[in-house]
C-alpha positions, 0 to 999 in steps of 0.5 A: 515509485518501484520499490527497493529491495530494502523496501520490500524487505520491509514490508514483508517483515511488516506484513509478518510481524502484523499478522495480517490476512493474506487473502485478498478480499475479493476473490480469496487466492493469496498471490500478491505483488507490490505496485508503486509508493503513490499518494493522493491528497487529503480531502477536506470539507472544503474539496481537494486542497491542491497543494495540501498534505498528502498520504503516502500508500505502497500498492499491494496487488492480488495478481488473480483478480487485480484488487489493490490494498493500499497501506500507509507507507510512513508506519511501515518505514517505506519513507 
């Protein structure tokens, strides 16, 4: 799902108040743009539990080179 206004009013605020890196790891530029709330399933010694909990992510895209950063969106107050 896009982000809200208010969502990305919250990860920016997110983003300063943790002082993170701004540069992405592969290719080194700092022109990010956010992507979609996704989830994946929780992997477990067993494999997929299909139906099982999940880890809501916001996707944060280099737009130079294409490299995702996944951040858990519960923390951050997305959800």
């Amino acid at each position: 799902m896009p982000l809200s206004e208010e969502q990305l009013r919250k990860l920016n605020e997110w983003f300063q108040s943790k002082r993170l890196n701004p540069q992405c790891p592969s290719c080194g530029t700092n022109d990010w743009t956010t992507g979609d709330i996704v989830s994946a399933p929780v992997y477990t010694a067993g494999g997929i539990a299909i139906g099982g909990s999940i880890v809501p992510m916001v996707q944060v895209i280099c737009k130079n080179c294409g490299y995702i950063r996944l951040h858990a969106a519960v923390p951050i107050g997305l959800l």
